[in-house]
N, CA, C and O atoms as a GROMACS GRO file, in nm:
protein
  444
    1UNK      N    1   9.943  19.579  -0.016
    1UNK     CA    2  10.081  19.627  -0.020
    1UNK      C    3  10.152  19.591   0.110
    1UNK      O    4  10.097  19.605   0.220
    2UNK      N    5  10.251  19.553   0.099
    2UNK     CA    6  10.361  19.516   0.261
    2UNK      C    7  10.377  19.619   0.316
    2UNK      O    8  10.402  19.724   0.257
    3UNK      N    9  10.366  19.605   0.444
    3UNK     CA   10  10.447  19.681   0.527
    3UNK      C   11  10.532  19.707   0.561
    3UNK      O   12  10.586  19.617   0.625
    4UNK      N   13  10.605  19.824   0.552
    4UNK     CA   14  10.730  19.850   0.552
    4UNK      C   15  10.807  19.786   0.704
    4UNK      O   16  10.761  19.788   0.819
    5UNK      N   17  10.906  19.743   0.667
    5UNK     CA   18  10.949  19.696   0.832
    5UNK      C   19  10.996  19.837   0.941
    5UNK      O   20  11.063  19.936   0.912
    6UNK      N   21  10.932  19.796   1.073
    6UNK     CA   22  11.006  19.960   1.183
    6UNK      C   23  11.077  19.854   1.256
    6UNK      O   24  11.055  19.736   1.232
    7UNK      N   25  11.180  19.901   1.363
    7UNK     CA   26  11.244  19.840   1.445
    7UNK      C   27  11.236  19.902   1.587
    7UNK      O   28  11.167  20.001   1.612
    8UNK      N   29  11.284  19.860   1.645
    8UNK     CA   30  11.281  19.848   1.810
    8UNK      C   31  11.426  19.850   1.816
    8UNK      O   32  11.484  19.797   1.721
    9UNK      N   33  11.489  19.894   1.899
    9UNK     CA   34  11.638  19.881   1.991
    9UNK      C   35  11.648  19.858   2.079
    9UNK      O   36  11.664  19.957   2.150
   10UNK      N   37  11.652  19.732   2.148
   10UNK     CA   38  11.659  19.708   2.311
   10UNK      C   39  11.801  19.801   2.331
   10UNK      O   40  11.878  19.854   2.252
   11UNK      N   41  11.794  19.795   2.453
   11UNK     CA   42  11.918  19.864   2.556
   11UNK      C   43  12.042  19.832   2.452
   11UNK      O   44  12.092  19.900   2.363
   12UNK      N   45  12.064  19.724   2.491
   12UNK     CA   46  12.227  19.644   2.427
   12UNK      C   47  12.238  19.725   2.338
   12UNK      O   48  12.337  19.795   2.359
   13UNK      N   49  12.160  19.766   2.203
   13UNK     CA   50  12.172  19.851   2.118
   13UNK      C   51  12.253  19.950   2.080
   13UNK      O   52  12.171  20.042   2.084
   14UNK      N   53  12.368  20.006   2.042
   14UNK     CA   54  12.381  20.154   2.038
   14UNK      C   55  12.319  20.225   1.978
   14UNK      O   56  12.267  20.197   1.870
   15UNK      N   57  12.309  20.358   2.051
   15UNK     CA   58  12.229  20.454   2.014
   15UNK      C   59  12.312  20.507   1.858
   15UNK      O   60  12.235  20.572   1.787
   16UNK      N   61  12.444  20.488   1.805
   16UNK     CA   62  12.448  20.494   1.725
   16UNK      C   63  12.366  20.457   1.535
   16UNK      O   64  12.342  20.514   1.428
   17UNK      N   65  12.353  20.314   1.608
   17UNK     CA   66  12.288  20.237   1.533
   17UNK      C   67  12.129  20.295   1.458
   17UNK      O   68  12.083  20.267   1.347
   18UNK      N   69  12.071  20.386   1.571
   18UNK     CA   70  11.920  20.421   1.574
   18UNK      C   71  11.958  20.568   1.477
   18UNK      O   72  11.877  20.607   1.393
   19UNK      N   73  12.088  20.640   1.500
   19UNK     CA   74  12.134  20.718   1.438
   19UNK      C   75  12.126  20.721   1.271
   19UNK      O   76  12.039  20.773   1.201
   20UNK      N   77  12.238  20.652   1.233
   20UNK     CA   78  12.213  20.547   1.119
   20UNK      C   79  12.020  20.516   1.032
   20UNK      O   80  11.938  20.559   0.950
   21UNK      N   81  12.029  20.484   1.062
   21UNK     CA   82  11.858  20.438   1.047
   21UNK      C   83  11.794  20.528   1.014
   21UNK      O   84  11.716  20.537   0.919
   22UNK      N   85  11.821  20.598   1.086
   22UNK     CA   86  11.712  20.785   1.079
   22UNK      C   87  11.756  20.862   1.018
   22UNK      O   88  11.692  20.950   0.962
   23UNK      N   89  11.904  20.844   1.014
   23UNK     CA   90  11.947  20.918   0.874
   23UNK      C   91  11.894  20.875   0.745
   23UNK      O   92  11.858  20.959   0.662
   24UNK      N   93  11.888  20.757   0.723
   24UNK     CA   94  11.824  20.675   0.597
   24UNK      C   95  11.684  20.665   0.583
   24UNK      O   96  11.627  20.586   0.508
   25UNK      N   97  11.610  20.781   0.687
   25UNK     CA   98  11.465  20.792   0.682
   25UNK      C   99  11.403  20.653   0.702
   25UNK      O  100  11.298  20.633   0.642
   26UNK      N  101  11.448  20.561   0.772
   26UNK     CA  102  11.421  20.462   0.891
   26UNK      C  103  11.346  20.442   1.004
   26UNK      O  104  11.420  20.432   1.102
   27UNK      N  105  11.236  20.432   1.029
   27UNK     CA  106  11.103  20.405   1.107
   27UNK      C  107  11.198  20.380   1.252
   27UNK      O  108  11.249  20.270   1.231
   28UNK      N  109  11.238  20.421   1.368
   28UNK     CA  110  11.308  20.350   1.473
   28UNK      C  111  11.284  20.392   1.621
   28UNK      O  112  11.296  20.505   1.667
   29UNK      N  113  11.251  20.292   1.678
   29UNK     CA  114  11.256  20.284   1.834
   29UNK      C  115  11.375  20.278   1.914
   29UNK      O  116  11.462  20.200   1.876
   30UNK      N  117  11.391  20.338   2.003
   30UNK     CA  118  11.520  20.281   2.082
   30UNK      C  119  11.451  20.231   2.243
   30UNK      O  120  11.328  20.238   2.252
   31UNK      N  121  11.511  20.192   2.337
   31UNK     CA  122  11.465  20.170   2.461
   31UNK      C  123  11.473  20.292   2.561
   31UNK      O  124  11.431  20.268   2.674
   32UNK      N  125  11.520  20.415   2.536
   32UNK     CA  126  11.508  20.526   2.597
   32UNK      C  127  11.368  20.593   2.519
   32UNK      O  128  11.268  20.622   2.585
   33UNK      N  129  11.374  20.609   2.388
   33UNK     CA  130  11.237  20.652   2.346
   33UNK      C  131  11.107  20.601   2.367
   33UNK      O  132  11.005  20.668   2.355
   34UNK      N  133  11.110  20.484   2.397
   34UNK     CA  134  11.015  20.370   2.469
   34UNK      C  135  10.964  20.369   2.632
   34UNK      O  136  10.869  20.334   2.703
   35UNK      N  137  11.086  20.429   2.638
   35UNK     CA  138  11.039  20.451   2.830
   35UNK      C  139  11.103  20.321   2.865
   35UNK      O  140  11.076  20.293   2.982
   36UNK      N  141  11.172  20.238   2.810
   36UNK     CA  142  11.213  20.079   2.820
   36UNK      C  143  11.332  20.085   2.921
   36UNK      O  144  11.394  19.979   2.933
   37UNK      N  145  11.358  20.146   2.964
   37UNK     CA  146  11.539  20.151   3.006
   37UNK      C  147  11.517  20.047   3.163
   37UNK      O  148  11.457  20.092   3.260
   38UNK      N  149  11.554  19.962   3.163
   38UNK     CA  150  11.544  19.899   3.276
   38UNK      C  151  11.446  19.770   3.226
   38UNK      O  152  11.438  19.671   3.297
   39UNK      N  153  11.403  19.774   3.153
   39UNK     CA  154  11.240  19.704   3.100
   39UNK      C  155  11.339  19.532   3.084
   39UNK      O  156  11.456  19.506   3.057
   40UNK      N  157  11.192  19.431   3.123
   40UNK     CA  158  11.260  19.326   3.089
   40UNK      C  159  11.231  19.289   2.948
   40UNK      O  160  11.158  19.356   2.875
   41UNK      N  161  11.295  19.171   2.909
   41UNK     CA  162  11.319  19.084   2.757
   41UNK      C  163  11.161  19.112   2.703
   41UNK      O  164  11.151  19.143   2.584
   42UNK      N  165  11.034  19.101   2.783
   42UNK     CA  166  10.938  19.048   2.778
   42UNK      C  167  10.852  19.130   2.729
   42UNK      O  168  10.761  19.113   2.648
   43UNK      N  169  10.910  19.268   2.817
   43UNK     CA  170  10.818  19.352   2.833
   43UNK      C  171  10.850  19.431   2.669
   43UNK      O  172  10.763  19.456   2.585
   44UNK      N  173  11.008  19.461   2.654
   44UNK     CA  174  11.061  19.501   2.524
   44UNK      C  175  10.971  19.415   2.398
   44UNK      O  176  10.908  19.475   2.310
   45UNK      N  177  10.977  19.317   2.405
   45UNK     CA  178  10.846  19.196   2.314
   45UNK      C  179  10.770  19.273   2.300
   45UNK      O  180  10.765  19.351   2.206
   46UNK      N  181  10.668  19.264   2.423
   46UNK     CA  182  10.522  19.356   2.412
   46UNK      C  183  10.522  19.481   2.348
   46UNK      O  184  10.466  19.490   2.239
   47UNK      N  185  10.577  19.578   2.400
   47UNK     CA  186  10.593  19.715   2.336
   47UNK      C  187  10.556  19.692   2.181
   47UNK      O  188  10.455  19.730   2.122
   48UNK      N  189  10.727  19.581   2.102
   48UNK     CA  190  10.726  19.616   2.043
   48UNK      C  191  10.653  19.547   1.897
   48UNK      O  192  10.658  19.577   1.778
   49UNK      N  193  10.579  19.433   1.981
   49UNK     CA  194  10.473  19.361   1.924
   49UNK      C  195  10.347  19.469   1.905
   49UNK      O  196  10.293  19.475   1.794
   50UNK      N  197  10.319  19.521   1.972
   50UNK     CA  198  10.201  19.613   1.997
   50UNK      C  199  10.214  19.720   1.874
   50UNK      O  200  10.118  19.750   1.803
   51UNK      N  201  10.344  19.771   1.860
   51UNK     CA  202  10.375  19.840   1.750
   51UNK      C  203  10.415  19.768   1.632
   51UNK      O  204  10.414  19.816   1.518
   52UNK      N  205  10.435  19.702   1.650
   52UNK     CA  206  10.465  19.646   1.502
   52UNK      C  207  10.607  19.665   1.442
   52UNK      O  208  10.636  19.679   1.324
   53UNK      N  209  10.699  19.662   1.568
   53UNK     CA  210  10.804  19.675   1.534
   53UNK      C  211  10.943  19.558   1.546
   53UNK      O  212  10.945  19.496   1.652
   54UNK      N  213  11.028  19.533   1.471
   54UNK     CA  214  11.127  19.414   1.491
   54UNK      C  215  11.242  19.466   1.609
   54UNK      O  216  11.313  19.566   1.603
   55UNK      N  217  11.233  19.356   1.722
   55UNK     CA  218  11.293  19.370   1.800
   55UNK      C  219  11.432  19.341   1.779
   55UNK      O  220  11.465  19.223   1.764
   56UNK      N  221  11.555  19.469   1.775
   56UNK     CA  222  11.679  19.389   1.754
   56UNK      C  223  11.763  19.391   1.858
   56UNK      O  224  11.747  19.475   1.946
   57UNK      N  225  11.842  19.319   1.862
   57UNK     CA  226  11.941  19.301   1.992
   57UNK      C  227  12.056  19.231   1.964
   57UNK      O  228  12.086  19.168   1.862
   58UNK      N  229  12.139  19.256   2.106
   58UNK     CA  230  12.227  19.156   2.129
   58UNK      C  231  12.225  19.039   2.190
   58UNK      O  232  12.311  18.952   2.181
   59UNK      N  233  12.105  19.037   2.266
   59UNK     CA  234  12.061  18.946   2.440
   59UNK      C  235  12.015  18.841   2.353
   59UNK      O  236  11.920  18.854   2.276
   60UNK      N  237  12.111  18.696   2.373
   60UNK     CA  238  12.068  18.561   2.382
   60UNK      C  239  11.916  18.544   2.378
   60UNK      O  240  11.838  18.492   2.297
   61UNK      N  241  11.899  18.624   2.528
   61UNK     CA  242  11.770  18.530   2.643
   61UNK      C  243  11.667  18.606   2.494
   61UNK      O  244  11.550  18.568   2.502
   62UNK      N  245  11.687  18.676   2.402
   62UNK     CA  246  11.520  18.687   2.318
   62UNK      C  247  11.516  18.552   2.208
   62UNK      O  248  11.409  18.518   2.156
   63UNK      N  249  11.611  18.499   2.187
   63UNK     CA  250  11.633  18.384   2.108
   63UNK      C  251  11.609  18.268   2.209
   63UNK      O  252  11.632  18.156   2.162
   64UNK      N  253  11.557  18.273   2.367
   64UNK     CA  254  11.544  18.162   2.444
   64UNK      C  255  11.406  18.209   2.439
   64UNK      O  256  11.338  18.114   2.399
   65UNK      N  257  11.339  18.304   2.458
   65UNK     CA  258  11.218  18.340   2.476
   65UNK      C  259  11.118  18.270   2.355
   65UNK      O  260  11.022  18.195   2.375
   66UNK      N  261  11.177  18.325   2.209
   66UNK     CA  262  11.108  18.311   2.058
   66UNK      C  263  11.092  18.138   2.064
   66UNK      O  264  11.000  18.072   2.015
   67UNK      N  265  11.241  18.074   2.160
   67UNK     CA  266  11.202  17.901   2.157
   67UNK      C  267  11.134  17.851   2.226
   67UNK      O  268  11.128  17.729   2.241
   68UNK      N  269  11.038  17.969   2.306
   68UNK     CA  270  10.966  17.947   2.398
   68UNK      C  271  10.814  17.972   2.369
   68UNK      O  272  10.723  17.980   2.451
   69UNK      N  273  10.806  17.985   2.216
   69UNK     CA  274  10.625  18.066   2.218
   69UNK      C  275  10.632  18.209   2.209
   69UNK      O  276  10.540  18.275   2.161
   70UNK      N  277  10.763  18.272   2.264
   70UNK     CA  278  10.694  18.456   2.296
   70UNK      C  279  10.594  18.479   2.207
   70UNK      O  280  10.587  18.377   2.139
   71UNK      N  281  10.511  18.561   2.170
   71UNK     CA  282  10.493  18.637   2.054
   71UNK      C  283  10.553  18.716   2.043
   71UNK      O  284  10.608  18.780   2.132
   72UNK      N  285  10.561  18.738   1.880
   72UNK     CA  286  10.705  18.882   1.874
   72UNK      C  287  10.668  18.914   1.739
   72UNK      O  288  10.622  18.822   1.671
   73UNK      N  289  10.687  19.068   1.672
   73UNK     CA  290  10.702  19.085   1.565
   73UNK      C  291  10.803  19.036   1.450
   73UNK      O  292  10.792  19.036   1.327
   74UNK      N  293  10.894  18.999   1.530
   74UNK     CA  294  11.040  18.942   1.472
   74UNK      C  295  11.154  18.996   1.549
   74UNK      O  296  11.135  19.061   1.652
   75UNK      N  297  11.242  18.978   1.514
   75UNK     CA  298  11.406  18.940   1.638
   75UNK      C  299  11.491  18.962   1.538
   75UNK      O  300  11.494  18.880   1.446
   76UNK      N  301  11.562  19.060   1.535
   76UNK     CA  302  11.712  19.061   1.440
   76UNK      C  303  11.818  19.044   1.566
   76UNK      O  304  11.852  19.138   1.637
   77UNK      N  305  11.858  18.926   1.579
   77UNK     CA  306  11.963  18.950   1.649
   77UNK      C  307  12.114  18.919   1.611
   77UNK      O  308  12.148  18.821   1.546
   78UNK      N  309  12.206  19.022   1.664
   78UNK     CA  310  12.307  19.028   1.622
   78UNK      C  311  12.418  18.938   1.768
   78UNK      O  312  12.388  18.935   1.888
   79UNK      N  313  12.522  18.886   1.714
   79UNK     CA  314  12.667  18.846   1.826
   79UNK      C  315  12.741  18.953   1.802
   79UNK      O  316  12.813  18.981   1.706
   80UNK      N  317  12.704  19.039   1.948
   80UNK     CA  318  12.800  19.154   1.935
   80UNK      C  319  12.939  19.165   1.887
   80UNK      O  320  12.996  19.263   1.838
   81UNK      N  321  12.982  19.050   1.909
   81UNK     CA  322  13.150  19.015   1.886
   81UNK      C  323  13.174  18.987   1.735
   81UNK      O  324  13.274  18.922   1.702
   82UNK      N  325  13.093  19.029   1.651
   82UNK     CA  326  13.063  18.999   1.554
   82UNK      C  327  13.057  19.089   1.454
   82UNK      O  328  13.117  19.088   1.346
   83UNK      N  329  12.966  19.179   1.505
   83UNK     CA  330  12.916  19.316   1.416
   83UNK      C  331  12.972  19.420   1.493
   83UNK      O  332  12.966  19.429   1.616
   84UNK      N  333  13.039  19.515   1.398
   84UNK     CA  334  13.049  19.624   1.445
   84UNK      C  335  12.929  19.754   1.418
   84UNK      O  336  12.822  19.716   1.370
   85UNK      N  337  12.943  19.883   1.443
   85UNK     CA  338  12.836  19.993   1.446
   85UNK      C  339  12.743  19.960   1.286
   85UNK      O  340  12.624  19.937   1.268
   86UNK      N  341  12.891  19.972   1.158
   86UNK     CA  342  12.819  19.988   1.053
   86UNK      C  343  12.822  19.880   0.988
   86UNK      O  344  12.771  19.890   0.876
   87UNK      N  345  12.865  19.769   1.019
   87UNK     CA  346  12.792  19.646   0.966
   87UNK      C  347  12.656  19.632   1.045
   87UNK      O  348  12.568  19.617   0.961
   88UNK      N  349  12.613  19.630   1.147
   88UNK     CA  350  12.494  19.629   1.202
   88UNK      C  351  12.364  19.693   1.152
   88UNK      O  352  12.253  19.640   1.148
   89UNK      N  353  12.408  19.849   1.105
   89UNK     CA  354  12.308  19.947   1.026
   89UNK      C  355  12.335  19.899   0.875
   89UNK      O  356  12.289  19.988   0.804
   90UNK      N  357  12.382  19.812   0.806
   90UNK     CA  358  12.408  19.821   0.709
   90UNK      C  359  12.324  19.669   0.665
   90UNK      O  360  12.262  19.648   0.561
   91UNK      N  361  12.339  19.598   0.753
   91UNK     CA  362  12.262  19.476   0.772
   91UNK      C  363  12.103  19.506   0.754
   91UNK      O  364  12.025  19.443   0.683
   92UNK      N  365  12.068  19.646   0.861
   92UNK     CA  366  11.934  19.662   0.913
   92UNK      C  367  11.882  19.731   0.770
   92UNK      O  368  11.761  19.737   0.748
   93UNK      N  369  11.958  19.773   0.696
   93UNK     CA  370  11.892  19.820   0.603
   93UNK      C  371  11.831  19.743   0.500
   93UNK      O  372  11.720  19.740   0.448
   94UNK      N  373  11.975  19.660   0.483
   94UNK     CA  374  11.928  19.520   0.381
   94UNK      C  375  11.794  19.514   0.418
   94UNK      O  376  11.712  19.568   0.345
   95UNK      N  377  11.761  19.459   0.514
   95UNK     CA  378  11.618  19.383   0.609
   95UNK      C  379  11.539  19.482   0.562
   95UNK      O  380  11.432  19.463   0.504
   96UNK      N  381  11.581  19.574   0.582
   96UNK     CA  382  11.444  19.708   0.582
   96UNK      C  383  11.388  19.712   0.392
   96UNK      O  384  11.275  19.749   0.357
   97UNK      N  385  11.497  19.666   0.295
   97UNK     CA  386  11.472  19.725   0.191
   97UNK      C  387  11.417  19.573   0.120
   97UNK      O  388  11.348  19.584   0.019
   98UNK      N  389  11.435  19.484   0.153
   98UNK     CA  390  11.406  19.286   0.103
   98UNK      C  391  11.331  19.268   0.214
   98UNK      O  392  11.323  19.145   0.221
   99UNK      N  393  11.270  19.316   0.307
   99UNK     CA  394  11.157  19.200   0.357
   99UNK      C  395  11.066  19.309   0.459
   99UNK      O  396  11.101  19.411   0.518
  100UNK      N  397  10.938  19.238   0.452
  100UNK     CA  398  10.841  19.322   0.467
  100UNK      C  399  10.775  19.278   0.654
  100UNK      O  400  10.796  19.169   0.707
  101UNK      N  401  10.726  19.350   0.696
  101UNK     CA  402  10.681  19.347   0.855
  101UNK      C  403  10.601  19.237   0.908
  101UNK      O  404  10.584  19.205   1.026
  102UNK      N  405  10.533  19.161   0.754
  102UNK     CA  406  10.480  19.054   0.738
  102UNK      C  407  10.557  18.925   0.769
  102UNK      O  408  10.575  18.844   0.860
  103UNK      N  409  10.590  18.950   0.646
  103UNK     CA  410  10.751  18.854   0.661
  103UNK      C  411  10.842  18.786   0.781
  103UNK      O  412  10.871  18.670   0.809
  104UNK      N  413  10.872  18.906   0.835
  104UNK     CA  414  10.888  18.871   0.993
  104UNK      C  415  10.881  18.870   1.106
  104UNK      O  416  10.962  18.881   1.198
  105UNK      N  417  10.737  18.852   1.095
  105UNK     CA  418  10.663  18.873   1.213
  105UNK      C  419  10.695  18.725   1.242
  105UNK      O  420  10.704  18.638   1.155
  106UNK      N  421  10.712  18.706   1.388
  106UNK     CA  422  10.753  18.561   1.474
  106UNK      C  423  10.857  18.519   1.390
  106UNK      O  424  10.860  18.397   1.405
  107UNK      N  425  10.930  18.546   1.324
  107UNK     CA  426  11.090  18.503   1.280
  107UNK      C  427  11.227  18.544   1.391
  107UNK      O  428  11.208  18.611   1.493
  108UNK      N  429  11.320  18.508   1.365
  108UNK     CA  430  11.429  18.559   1.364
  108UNK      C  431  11.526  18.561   1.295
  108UNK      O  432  11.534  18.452   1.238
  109UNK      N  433  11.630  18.643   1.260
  109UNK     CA  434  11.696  18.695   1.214
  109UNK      C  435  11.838  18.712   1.222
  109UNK      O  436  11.892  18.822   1.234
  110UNK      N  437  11.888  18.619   1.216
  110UNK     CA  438  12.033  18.632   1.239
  110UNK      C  439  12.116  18.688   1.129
  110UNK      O  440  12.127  18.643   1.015
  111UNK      N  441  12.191  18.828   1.197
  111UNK     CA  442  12.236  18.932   1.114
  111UNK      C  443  12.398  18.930   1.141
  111UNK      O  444  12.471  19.011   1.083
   0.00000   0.00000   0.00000
């Protein structure tokens, strides 16, 4: 059976967003619940490789990293200038409800 997808919230994130999610009974990390706050690109990876969770963001540099080898569970990343609060959670759900932890593990995700 697949695994359900969890996510990660780097910083860039709003905490809104993690809001959202958990209302919809949504598996979710943020970078304050992580102990991450300050944490680099790399380290946010690890965490959330270790858990098994999709790293989402706004930050470029994880889309320079993924062209670099990182390992990663997967990368939803969003162009902030792009998405607002509830297109962003509305996106993450799609993802959450069509594709499995399998699926995108070492992908990315442009949302």
């Amino acid at each position: 059976m697949p695994t359900p997808v969890r996510f990660h919230l780097d910083e860039n994130i709003h905490g809104a967003v993690a809001n959202g999610l958990r209302l919809r009974g949504i598996d979710v990390t943020t970078a304050r619940d992580a102990g991450l706050i300050g944490a680099s690109d790399e380290e946010h990876l690890a965490f959330a490789l270790g858990a098994r969770r999709v790293t989402v963001t706004h930050d470029d540099d994880f889309l320079r990293l993924h062209d670099q080898g990182v390992p990663h569970a997967g990368i939803a990343y969003s162009n902030p200038r792009r998405r607002r609060i509830g297109h962003l959670v509305n996106a993450l759900v799609r993802m959450w409800r069509t594709e499995s932890a399998e699926q995108l593990a070492g992908r990315v995700e442009f949302l």
